[in-house]
TORKOL-4160 file (C-alpha; in steps of 0.2 Angstrom, whole numbers, padded with zeros to 4 digits, m for minus):
387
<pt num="1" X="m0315" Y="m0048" Z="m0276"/>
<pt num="2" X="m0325" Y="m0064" Z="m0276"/>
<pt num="3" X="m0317" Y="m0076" Z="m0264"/>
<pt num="4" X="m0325" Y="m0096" Z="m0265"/>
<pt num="5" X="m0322" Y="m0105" Z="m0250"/>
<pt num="6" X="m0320" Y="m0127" Z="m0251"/>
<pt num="7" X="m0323" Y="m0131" Z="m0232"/>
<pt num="8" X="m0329" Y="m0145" Z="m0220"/>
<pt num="9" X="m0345" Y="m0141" Z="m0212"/>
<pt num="10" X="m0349" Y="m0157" Z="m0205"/>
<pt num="11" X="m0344" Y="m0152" Z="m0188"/>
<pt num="12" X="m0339" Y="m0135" Z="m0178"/>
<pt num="13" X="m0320" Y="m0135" Z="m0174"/>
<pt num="14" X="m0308" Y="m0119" Z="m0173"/>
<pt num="15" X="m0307" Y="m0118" Z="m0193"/>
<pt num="16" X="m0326" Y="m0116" Z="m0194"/>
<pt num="17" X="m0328" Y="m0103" Z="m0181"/>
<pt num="18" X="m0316" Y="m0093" Z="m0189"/>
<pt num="19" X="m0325" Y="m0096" Z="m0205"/>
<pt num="20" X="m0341" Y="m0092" Z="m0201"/>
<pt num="21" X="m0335" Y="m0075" Z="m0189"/>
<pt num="22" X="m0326" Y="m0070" Z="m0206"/>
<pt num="23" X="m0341" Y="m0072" Z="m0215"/>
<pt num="24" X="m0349" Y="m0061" Z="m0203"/>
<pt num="25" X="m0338" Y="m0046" Z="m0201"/>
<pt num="26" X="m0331" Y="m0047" Z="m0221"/>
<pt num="27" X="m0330" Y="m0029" Z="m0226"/>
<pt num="28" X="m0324" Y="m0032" Z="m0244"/>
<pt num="29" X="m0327" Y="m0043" Z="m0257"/>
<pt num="30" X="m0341" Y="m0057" Z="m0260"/>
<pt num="31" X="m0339" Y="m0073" Z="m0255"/>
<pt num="32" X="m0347" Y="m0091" Z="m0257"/>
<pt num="33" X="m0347" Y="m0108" Z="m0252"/>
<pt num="34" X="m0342" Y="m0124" Z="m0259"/>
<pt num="35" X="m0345" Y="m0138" Z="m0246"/>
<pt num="36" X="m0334" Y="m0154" Z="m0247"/>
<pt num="37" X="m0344" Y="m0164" Z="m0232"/>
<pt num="38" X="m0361" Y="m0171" Z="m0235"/>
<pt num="39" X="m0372" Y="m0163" Z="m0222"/>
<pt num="40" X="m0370" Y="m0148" Z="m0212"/>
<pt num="41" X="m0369" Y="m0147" Z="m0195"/>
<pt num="42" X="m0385" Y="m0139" Z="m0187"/>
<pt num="43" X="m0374" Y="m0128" Z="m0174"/>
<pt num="44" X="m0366" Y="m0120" Z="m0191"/>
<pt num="45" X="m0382" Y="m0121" Z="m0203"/>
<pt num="46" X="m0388" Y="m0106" Z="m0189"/>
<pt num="47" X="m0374" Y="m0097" Z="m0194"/>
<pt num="48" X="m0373" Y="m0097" Z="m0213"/>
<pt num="49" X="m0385" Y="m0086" Z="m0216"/>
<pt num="50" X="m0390" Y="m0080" Z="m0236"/>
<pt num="51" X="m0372" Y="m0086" Z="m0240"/>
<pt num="52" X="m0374" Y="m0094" Z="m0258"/>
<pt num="53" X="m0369" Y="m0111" Z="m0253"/>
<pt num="54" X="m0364" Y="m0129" Z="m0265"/>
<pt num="55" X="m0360" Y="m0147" Z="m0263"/>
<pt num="56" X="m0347" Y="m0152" Z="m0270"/>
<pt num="57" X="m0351" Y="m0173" Z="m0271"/>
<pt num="58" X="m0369" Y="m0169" Z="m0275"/>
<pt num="59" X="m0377" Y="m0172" Z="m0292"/>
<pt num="60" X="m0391" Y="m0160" Z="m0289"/>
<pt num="61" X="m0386" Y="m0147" Z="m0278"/>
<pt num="62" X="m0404" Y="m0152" Z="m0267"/>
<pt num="63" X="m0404" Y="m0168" Z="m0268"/>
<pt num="64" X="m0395" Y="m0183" Z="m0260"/>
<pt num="65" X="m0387" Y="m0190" Z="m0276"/>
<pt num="66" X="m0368" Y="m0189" Z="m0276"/>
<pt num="67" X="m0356" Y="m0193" Z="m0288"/>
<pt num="68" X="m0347" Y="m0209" Z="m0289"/>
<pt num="69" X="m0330" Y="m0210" Z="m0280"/>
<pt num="70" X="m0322" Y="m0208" Z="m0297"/>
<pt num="71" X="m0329" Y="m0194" Z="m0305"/>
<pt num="72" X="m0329" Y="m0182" Z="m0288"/>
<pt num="73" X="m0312" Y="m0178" Z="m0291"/>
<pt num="74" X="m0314" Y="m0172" Z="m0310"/>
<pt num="75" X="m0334" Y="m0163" Z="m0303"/>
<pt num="76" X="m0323" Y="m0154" Z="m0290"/>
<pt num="77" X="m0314" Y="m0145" Z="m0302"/>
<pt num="78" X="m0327" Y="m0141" Z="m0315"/>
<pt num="79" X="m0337" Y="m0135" Z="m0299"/>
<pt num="80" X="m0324" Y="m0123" Z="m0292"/>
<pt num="81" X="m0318" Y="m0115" Z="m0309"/>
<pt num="82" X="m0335" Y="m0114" Z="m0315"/>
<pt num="83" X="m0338" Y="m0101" Z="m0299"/>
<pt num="84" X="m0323" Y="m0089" Z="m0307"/>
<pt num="85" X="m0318" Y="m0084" Z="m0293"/>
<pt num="86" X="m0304" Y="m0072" Z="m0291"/>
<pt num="87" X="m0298" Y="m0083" Z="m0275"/>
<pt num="88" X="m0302" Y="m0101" Z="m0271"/>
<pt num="89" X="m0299" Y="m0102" Z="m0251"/>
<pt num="90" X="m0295" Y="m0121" Z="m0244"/>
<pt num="91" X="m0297" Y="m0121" Z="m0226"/>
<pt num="92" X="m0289" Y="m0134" Z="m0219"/>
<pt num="93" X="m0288" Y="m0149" Z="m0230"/>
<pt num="94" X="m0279" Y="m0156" Z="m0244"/>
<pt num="95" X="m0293" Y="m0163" Z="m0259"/>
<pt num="96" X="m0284" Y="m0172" Z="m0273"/>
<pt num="97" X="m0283" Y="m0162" Z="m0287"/>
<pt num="98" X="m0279" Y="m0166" Z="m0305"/>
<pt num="99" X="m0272" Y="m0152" Z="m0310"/>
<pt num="100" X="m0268" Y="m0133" Z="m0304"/>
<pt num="101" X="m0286" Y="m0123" Z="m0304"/>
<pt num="102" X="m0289" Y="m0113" Z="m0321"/>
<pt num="103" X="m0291" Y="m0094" Z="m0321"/>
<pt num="104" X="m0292" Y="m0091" Z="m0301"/>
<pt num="105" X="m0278" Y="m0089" Z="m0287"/>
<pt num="106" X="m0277" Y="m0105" Z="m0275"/>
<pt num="107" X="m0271" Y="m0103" Z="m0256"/>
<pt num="108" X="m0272" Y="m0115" Z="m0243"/>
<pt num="109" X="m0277" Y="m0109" Z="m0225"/>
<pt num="110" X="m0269" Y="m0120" Z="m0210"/>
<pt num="111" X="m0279" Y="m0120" Z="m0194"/>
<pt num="112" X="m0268" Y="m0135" Z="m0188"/>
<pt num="113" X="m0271" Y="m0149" Z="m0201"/>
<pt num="114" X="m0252" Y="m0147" Z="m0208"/>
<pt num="115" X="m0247" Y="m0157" Z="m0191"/>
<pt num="116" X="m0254" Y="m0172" Z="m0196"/>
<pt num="117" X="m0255" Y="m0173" Z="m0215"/>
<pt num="118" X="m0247" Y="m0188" Z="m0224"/>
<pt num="119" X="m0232" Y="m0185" Z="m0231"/>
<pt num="120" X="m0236" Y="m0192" Z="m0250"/>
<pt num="121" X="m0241" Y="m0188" Z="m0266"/>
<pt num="122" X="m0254" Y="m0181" Z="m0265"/>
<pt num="123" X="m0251" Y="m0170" Z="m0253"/>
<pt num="124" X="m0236" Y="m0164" Z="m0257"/>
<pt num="125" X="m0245" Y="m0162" Z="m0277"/>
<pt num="126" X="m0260" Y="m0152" Z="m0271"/>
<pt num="127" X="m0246" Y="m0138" Z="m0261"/>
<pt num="128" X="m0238" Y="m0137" Z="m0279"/>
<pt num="129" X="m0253" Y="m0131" Z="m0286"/>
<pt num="130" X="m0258" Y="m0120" Z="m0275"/>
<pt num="131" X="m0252" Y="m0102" Z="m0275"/>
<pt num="132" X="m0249" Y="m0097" Z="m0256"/>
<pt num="133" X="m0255" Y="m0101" Z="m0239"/>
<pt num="134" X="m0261" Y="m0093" Z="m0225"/>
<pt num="135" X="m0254" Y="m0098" Z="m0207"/>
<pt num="136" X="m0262" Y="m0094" Z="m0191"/>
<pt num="137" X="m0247" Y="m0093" Z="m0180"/>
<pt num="138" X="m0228" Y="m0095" Z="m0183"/>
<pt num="139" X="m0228" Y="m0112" Z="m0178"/>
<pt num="140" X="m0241" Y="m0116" Z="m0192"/>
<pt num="141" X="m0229" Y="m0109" Z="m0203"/>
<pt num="142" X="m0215" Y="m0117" Z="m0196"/>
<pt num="143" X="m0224" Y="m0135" Z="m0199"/>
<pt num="144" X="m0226" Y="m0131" Z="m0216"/>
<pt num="145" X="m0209" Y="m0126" Z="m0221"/>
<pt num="146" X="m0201" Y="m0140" Z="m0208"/>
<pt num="147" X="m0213" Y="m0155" Z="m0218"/>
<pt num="148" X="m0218" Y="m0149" Z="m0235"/>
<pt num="149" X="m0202" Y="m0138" Z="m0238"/>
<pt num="150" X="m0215" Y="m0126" Z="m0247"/>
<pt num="151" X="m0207" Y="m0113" Z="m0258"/>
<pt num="152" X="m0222" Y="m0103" Z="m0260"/>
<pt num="153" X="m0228" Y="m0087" Z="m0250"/>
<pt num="154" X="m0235" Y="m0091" Z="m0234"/>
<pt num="155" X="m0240" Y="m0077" Z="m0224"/>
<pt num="156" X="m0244" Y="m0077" Z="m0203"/>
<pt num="157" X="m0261" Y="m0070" Z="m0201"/>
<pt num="158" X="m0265" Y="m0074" Z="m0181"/>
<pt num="159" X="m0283" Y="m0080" Z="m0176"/>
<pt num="160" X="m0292" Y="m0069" Z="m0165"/>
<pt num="161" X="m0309" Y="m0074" Z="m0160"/>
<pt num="162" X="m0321" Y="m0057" Z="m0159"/>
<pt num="163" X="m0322" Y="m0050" Z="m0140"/>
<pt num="164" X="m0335" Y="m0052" Z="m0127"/>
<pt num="165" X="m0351" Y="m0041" Z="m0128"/>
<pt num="166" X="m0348" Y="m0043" Z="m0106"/>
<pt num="167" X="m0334" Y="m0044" Z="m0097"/>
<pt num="168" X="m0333" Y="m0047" Z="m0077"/>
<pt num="169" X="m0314" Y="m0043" Z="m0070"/>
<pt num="170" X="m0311" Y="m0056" Z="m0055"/>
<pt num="171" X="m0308" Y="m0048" Z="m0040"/>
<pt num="172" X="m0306" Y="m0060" Z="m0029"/>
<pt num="173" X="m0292" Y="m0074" Z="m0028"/>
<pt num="174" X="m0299" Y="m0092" Z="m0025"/>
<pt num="175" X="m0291" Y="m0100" Z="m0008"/>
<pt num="176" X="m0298" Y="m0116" Z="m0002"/>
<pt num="177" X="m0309" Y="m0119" Z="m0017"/>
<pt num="178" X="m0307" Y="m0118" Z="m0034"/>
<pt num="179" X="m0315" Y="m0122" Z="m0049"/>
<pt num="180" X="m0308" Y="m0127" Z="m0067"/>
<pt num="181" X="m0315" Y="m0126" Z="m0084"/>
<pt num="182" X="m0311" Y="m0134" Z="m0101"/>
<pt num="183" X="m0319" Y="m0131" Z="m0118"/>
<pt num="184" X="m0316" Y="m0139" Z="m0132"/>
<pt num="185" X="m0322" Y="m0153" Z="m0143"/>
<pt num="186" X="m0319" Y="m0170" Z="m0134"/>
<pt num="187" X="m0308" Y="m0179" Z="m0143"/>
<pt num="188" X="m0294" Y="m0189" Z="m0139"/>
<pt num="189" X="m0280" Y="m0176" Z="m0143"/>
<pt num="190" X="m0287" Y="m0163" Z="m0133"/>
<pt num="191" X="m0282" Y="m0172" Z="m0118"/>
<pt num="192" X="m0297" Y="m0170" Z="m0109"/>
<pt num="193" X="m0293" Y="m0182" Z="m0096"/>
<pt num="194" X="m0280" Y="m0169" Z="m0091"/>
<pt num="195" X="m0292" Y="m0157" Z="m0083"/>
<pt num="196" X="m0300" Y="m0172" Z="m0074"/>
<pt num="197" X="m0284" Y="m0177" Z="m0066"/>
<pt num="198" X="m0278" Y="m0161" Z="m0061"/>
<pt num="199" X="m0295" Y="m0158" Z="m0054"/>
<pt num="200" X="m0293" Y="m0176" Z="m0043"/>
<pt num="201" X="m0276" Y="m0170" Z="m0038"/>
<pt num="202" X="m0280" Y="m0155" Z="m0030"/>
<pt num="203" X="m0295" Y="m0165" Z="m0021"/>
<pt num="204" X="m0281" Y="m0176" Z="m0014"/>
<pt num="205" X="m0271" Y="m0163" Z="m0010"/>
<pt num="206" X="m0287" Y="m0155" Z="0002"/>
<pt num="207" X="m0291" Y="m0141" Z="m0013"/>
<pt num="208" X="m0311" Y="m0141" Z="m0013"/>
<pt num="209" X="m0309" Y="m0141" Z="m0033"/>
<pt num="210" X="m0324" Y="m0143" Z="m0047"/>
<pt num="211" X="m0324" Y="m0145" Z="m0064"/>
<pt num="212" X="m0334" Y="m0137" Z="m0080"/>
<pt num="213" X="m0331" Y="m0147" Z="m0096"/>
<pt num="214" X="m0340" Y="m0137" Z="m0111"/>
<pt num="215" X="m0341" Y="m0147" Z="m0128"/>
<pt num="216" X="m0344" Y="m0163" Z="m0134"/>
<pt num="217" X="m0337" Y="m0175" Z="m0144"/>
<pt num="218" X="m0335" Y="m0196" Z="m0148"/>
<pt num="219" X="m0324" Y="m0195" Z="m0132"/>
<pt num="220" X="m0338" Y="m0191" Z="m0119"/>
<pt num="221" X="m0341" Y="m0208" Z="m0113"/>
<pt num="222" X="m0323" Y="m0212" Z="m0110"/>
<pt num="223" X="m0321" Y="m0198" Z="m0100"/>
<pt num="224" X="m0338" Y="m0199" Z="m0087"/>
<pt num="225" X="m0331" Y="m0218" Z="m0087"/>
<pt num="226" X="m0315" Y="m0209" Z="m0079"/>
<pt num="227" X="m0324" Y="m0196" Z="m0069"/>
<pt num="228" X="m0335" Y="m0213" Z="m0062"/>
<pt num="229" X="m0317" Y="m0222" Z="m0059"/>
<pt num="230" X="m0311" Y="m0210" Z="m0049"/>
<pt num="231" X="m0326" Y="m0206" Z="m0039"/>
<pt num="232" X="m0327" Y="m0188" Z="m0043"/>
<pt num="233" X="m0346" Y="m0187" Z="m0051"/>
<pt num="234" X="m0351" Y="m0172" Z="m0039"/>
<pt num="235" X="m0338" Y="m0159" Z="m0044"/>
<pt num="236" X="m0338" Y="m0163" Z="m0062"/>
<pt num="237" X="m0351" Y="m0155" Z="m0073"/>
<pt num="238" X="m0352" Y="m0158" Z="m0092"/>
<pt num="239" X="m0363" Y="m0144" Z="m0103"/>
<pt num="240" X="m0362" Y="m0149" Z="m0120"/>
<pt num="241" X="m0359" Y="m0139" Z="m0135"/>
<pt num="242" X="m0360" Y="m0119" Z="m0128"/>
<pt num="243" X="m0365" Y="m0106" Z="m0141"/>
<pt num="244" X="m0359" Y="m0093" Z="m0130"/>
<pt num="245" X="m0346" Y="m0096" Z="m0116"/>
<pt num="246" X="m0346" Y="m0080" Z="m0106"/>
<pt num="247" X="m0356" Y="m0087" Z="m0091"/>
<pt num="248" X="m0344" Y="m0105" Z="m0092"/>
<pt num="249" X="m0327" Y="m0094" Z="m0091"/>
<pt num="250" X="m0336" Y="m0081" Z="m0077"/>
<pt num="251" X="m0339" Y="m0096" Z="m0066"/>
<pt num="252" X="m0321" Y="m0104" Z="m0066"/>
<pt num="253" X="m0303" Y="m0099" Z="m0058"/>
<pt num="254" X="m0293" Y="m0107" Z="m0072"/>
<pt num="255" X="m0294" Y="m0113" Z="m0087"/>
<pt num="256" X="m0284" Y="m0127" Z="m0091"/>
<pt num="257" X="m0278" Y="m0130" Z="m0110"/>
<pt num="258" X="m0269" Y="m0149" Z="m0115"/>
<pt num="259" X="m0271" Y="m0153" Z="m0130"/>
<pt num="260" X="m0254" Y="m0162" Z="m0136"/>
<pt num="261" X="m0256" Y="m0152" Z="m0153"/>
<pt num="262" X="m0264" Y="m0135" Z="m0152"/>
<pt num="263" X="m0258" Y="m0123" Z="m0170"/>
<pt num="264" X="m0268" Y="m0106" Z="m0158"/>
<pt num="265" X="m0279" Y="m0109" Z="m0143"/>
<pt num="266" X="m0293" Y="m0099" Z="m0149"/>
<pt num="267" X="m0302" Y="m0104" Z="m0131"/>
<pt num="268" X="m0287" Y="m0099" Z="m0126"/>
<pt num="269" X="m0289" Y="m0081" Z="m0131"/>
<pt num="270" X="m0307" Y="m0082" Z="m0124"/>
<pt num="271" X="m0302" Y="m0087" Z="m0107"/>
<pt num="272" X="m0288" Y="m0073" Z="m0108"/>
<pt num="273" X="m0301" Y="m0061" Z="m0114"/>
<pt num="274" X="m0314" Y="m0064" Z="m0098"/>
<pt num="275" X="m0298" Y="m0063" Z="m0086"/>
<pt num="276" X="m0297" Y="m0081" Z="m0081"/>
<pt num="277" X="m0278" Y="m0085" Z="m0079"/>
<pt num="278" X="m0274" Y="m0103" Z="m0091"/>
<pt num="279" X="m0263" Y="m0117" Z="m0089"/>
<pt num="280" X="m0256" Y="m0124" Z="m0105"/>
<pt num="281" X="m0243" Y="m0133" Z="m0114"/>
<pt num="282" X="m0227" Y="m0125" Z="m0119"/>
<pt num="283" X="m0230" Y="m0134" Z="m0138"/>
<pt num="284" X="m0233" Y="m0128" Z="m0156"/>
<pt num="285" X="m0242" Y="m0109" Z="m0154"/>
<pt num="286" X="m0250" Y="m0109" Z="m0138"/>
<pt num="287" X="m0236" Y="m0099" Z="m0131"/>
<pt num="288" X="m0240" Y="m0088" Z="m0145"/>
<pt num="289" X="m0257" Y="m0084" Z="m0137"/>
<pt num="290" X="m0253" Y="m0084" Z="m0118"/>
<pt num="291" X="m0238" Y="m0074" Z="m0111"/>
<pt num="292" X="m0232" Y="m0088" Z="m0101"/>
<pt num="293" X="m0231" Y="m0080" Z="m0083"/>
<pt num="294" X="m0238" Y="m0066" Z="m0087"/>
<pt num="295" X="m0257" Y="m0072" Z="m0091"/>
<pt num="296" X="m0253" Y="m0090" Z="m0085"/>
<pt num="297" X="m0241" Y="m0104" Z="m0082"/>
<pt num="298" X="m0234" Y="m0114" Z="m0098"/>
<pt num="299" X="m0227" Y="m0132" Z="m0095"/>
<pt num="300" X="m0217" Y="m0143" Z="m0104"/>
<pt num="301" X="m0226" Y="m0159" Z="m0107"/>
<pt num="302" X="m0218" Y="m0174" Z="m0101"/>
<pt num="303" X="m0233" Y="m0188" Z="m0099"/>
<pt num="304" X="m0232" Y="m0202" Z="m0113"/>
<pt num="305" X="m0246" Y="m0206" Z="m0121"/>
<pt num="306" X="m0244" Y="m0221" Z="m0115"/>
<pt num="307" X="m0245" Y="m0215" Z="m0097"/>
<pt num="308" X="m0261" Y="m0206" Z="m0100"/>
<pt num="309" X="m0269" Y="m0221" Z="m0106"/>
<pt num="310" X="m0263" Y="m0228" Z="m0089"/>
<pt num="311" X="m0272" Y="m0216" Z="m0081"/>
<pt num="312" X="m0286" Y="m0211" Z="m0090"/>
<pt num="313" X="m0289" Y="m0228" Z="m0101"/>
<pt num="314" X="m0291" Y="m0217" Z="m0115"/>
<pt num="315" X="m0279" Y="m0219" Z="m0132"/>
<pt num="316" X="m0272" Y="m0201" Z="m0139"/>
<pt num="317" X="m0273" Y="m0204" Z="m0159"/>
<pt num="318" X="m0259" Y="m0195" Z="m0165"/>
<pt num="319" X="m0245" Y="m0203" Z="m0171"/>
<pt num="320" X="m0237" Y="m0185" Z="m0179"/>
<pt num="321" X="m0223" Y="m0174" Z="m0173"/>
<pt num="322" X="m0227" Y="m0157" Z="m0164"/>
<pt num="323" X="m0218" Y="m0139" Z="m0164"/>
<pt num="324" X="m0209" Y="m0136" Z="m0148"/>
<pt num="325" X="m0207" Y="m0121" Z="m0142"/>
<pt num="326" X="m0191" Y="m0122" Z="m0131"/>
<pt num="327" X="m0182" Y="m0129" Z="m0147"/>
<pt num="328" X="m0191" Y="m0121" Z="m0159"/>
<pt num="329" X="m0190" Y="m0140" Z="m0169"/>
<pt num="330" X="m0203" Y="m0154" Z="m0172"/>
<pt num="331" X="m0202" Y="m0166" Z="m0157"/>
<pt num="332" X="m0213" Y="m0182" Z="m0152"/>
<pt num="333" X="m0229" Y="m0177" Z="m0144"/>
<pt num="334" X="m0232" Y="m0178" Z="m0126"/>
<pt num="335" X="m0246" Y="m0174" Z="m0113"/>
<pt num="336" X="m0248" Y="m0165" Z="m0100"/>
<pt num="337" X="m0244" Y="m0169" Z="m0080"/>
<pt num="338" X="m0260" Y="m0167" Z="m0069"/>
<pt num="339" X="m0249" Y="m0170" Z="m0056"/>
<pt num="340" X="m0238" Y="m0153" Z="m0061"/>
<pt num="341" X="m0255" Y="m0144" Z="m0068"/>
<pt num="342" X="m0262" Y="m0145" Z="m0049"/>
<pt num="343" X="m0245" Y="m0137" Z="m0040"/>
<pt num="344" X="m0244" Y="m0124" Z="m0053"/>
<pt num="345" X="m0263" Y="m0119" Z="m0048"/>
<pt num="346" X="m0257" Y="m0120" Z="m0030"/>
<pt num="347" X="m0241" Y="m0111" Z="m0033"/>
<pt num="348" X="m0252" Y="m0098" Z="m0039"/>
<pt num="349" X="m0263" Y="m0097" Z="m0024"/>
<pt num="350" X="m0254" Y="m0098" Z="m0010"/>
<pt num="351" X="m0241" Y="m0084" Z="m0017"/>
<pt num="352" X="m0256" Y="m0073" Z="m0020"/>
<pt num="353" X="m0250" Y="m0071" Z="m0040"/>
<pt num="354" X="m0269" Y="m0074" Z="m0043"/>
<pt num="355" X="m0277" Y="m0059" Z="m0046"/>
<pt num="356" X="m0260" Y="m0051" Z="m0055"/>
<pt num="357" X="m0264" Y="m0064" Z="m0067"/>
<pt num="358" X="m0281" Y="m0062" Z="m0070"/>
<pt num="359" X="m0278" Y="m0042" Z="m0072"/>
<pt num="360" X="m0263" Y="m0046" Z="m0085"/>
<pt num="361" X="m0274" Y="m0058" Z="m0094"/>
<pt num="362" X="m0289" Y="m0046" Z="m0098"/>
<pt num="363" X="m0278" Y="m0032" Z="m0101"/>
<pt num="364" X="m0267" Y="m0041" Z="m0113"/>
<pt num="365" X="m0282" Y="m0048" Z="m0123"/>
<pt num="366" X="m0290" Y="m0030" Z="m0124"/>
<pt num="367" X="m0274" Y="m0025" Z="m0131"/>
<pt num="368" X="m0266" Y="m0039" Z="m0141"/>
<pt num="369" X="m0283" Y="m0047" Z="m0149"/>
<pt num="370" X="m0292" Y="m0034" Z="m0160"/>
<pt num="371" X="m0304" Y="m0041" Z="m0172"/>
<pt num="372" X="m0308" Y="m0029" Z="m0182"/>
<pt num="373" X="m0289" Y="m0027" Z="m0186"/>
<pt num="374" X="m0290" Y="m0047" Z="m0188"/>
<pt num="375" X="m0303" Y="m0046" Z="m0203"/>
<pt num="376" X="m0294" Y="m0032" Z="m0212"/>
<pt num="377" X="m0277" Y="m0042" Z="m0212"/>
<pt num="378" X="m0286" Y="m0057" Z="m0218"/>
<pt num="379" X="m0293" Y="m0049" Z="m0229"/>
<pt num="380" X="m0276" Y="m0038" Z="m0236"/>
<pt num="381" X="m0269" Y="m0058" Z="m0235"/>
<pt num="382" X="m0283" Y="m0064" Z="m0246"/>
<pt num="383" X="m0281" Y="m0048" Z="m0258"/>
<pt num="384" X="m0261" Y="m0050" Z="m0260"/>
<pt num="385" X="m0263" Y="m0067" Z="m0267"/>
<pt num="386" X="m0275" Y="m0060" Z="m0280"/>
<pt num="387" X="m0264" Y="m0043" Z="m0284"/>
């Protein structure tokens, strides 16, 4: 089966990683690109490898020259049927298309955009021409059926994120010191100035508390301008984009998790995988991922966002409805409390659930996450489309 994939490759998000770790460990079929950004980030480039790769704005394929806004949608088309591909994979964006694609089976894979599409034409056009979807939780397919009222198959295929070549089991429970971590990009939903709250909180409260923030992103400056305000420069540490995480989550206690929208916590799965216990929201498929109580504590958001910009002097951009867990409906978003993050971490500690935790965590994720079972179901998913 040839399978031709229209992505974003600008910059690495969740949707990437998956894409390029399928790329790796595909075992059937043949696969190629067609890239709807106009660069390519340098952190993906590395990863692409002798994949046969197009542009879908570009003139010349090596060459700068795009096509004027008006022909791109009609070049678009001609580019992808003339790649006769036997599945035409859209990860996680709606293009504007004329017409249903010639000749080839459409699906569109949702990593989490769904939640914040527009409800117009051209939205609701491009899901009638497609042929299925791929979701990467229930609540992804939930927030298709709850906004688009799709009719077409969409079938659950959950992310997993290959293991950790290494893997150091904590076996000892922090007491009087703790450190956090955080990885994700740094942008406004991700609620970043969470982790920096809770870590200020437990200082108040005599914790000796650091902080590890991996990733970057627009919000950076906004967030050391927050670090600077509350005077807490010494125990907070940014390290930038990290290839590979496994010495970031074997240096931390906890790992906290607040975006105000998360489809699957891939960094999630990561921190469970290296036995670090998470804190995160009880919203859209986090709970999915972590076993509240179990591997960590899940919390009902309850912070405005304009609260957080209170706080933090940082405005969260997202003006959609998320998935709540507790309901199972679509609810107004909200952040996370540091103040509630903070006691749940000391909750932890001083009733010795730590380790328990940390145990669950690992063995949970060595039992739960296989990736190799992961490729083959996408890759029975893809193939059903087709058949």
């Amino acid at each position: 089966m040839k399978r031709l994939h229209v992505i974003n490759l600008e910059k690495m998000g969740g949707a990437e990683k998956i894409f390029l770790q399928f790329l790796h460990n595909a075992t059937v079929g043949s696969d190629s690109i067609l890239c709807i950004s106009n660069k390519i980030g340098p952190e993906i480039a590395s990863e692409l490898g002798d994949t046969p790769l197009l542009f879908a704005n570009r003139v010349i394929n090596d060459r700068a020259l795009k096509y004027p806004v008006f022909l791109r949608k009609s070049a678009l088309l001609r580019k992808i049927e003339k790649q006769r591909a036997d599945l035409v994979i859209f990860w996680d964006f709606v293009p504007n298309l004329a017409r249903k694609i010639r000749n080839s089976k459409t699906i569109y894979y949702d990593h989490g955009c769904s939640w914040r599409f527009p409800l117009n034409a051209k939205t609701l056009g491009f899901f009638e021409k497609v042929d299925g979807c791929i979701a990467v939780s229930f609540a992804s397919k939930r927030v298709l059926e709850e906004r688009f009222k799709l009719t077409c198959p969409i079938e659950i295929v959950s992310n997993c994120v290959p293991p950790p070549t290494t893997i150091s089991p904590k076996t000892v429970a922090p007491t009087t010191r703790v450190v956090l971590g955080t990885a994700s990009r740094l942008v406004s939903l991700k609620g970043i100035g969470v982790s920096i709250l809770t870590l200020n909180a437990l200082r108040q409260k005599g914790i000796d508390a650091e902080l590890y923030i991996a990733g970057k992103g627009p919000d950076e400056a906004k967030l050391r301008a927050l670090v600077t305000k509350l005077g807490v420069e010494k125990y907070v540490h940014f390290l930038g984009f990290q290839q590979d995480l496994t010495s970031f989550f074997d240096r931390i206690d906890f790992y906290i998790s607040s975006p105000v929208t998360e489809p699957f916590g891939l960094s999630c799965m990561e921190a469970l995988y290296h036995a670090v216990p998470v804190i995160f929201p009880l919203i859209d498929g986090q709970p999915e991922v972590i076993p509240d109580g179990e591997c960590g504590i899940g919390i009902a958001p309850t912070l405005t966002f304009e609260q957080y910009h209170a706080l933090t002097d940082i405005d969260i951009d997202f003006p959609h409805r998320v998935f709540n867990t507790v309901t199972q409906k679509m609810a107004p978003p909200l952040a996370l409390d540091p103040e509630c993050c903070a006691q749940q971490i000391i909750n932890i500690i001083t009733q010795n659930r730590y380790l328990t935790l940390s145990n669950n965590a690992m063995h949970h994720a060595n039992a739960e996450f296989d990736y190799t079972r992961f490729v083959k179901e996408l890759e029975r998913s893809f193939a059903c489309f087709v058949n």
